[in-house]
N, C-alpha and C positions, 0 to 999 in steps of 0.2 A: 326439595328443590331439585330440578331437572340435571344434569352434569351439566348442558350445552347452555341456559340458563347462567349455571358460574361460572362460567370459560367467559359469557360475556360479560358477566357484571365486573369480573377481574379487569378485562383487555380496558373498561371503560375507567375502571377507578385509575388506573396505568397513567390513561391517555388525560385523563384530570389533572394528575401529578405531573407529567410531562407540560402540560400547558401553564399550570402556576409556575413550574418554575421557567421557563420563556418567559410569562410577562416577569417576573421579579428580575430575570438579567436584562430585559427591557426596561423597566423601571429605573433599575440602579446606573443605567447605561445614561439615562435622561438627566438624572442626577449630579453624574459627574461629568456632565459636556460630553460633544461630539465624539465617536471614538469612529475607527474606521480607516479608510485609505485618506481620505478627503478630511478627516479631523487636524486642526492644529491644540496644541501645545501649550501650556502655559511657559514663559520664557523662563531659565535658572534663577535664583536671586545670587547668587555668586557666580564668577568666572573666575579659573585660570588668569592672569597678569602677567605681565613681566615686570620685574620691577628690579631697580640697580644695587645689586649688593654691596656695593663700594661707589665711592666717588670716580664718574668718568671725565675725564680733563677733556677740552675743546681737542675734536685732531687723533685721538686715540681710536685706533680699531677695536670692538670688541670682539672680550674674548669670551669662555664658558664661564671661568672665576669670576665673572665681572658680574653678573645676572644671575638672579632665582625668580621663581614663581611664586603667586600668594593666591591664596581666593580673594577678591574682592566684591564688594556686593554691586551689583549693575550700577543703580544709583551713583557711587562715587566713581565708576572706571572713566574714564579719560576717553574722549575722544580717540579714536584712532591705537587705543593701545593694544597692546602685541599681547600676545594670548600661549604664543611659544617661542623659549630661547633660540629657536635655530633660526629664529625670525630676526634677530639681532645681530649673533652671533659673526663674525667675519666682516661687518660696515665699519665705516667710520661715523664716529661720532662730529656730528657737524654745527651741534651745542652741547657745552656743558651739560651733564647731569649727575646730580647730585645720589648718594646712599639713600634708597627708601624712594626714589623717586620714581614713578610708572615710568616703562619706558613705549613712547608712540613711534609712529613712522616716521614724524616729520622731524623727531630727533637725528634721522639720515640722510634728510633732503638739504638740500643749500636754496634758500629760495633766490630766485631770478630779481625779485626788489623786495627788500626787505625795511621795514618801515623802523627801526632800530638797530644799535648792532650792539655787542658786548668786547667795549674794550678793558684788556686783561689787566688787573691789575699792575700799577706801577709803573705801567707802559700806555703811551699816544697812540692814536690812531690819524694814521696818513694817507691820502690816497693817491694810487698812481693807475696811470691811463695808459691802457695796453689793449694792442689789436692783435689777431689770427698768430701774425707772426712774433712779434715781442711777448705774448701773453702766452703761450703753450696752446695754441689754437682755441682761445680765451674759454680752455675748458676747467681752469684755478678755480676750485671751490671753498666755499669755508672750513675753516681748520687743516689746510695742507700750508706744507712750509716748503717755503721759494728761498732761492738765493736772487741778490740787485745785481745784476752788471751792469756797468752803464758806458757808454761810448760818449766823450768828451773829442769836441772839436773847436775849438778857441778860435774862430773865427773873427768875434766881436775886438781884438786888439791884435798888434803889430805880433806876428810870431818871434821875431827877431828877439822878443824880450825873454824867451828860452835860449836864446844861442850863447855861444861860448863866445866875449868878447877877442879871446885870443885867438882863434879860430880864423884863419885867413880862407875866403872865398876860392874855388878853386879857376883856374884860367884867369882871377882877378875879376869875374863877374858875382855879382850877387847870385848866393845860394838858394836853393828852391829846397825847403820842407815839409814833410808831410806832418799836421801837427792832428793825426788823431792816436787816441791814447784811450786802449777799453781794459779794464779794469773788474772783477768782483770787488764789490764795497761793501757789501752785506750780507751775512749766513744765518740761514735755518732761521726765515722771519715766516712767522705764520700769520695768516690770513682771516680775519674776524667777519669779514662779509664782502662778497661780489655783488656786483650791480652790471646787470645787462641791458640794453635798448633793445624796445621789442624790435620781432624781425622786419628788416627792411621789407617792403612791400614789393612785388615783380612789375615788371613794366608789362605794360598792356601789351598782349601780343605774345610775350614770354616763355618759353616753356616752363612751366614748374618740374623739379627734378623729384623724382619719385621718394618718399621717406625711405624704404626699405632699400635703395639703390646701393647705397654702402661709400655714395661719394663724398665726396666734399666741398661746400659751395664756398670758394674762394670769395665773398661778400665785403670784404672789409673793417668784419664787423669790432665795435670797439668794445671794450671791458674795463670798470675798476674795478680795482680791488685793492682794499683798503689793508693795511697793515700793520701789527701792532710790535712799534719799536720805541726806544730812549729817545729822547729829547736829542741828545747826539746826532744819534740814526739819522731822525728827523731831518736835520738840519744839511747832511748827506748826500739823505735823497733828494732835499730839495734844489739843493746846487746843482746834483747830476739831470735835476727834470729841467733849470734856466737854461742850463749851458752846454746840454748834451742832449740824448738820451738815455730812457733805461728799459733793459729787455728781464722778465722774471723767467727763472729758471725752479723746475718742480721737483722738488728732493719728494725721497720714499717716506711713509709714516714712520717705516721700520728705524731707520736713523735716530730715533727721537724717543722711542721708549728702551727698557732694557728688558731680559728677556722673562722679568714677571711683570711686563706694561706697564713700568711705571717711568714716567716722564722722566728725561735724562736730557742735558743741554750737549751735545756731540762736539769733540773734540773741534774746532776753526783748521779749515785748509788753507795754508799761505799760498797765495798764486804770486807772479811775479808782476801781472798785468802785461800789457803788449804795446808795443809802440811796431813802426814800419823796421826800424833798428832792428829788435828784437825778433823780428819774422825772419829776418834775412839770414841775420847771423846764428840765430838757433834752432830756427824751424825752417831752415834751407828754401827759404821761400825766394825765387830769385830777381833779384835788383833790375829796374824799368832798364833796359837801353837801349842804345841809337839804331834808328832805321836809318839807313841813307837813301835820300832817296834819286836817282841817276837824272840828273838834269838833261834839256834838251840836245838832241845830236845838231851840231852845225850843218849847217845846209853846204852842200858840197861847190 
């Protein structure tokens, strides 16, 4: 046989080999699905979770001790559930959740109306109605804790029946009193669910303010928010909502755990309450007085 003869029967056995093996990575490619830029995937049967290494009380921020990871198989994962601790991490918890429990997003959200609520153990749920300004610009969401003030104005019966009978009127005319009287009556109540009205609608013609504007649309807008207190309490607030008003005031979360997050009930601050008395004489606030006012000049 020729040398030029085997130089070609070689290059063709080559180019034989070369081709079986193209179709067999073709073959095997058909095999196993799509591959390529434009291929997808078949999806994990496990993910990453987050799920609660401990018990998280209503109201608690979490922390890293609070939260692990697990595989979970797709199948059982939960809706909406978090996939990384830093996901969690620094929120407030705005339901309870339990050791072992997935934890999802909307374990951080408050919803705007919520079709149940969880009232805590051992304790009622009351509701009180608060707008922009009595409500913290009705931004109180589930599991933060308020202090009640309430502003009492007794209106409905003769003031007189606070006065000191011994007390003589001065000049000999009857006394003029001021009978309001604001008071904290309740500490560190936390909040089991709010209830919003959706947004008021613009009048026709109106400008709409822009979302991202950064303002504030002074609306009126009203807010409950329900709260979970004793039978006591209860009974409290409801005197201060016939006969008064009541304005809620927004304590920190931090008040409320100690510093391995665990739930703590914070020491009660005595206020003294306020009467018009009390402004004057202690907070130098100064007493109404006489304007005179110059009567006509005689005509000459």
């Amino acid at each position: 046989m020729k040398r030029s003869n085997r130089l070609i029967l070689l290059i063709g056995v080559f180019l034989a080999a070369l081709a079986f093996v193209f179709v067999v990575i073709l073959l095997s490619g058909d095999a196993g699905g799509p591959t390529g830029p434009g291929a997808t995937t078949a999806p994990p049967a496990e993910l990453d979770t987050v799920v609660a290494a401990r018990d998280i009380p209503l109201g608690v921020t979490v922390t890293a001790a609070m939260v692990t990871t697990q595989k979970i198989s797709t199948e059982d994962r939960e809706v909406g559930a978090l996939g990384n601790p830093s996901q969690a991490i620094g929120k407030v918890a705005r339901q309870t959740i339990t050791r072992g429990q997935q934890i999802t997003a909307a374990a951080f959200l408050s919803e705007a109306s919520p079709t149940n609520i969880e009232c805590l153990a051992g304790f009622t749920c009351i509701a009180v109605q608060v707008d922009q300004v009595s409500g913290v610009g009705t931004l109180i969401k589930t599991g933060d804790f308020v202090d009640v003030v309430a502003e009492i104005s007794p209106d409905s019966f003769p003031i007189n029946y606070f006065v000191d009978p011994d007390i003589e009127p001065l000049n000999g005319e009857a006394a003029v009193y001021d009978p309001t009287s604001v008071k904290v009556l309740l500490q560190g109540i936390q909040v089991v669910a709010t209830l919003l009205p959706p947004p008021p609608e613009a009048a026709a013609g109106a400008p709409t303010p822009a979302p991202d504007s950064g303002g504030t649309a002074l609306t009126g807008q009203q807010e409950i928010v329900i709260l979970a207190v004793t039978l006591q309490q209860a009974e409290v607030v409801k005197f201060a909502q016939v006969d008064g008003n009541i304005t809620l005031t927004l304590r920190s979360p931090k008040d409320f755990v100690d510093e391995q997050s665990n739930p703590i009930i914070p020491e009660t601050i005595e206020t003294t309450g306020l009467i018009l008395a009390n402004l004057i004489s202690d907070w130098g606030v100064l007493p109404p007085g006489f304007v005179i006012v110059p009567g006509p000049s005689p005509l000459p």
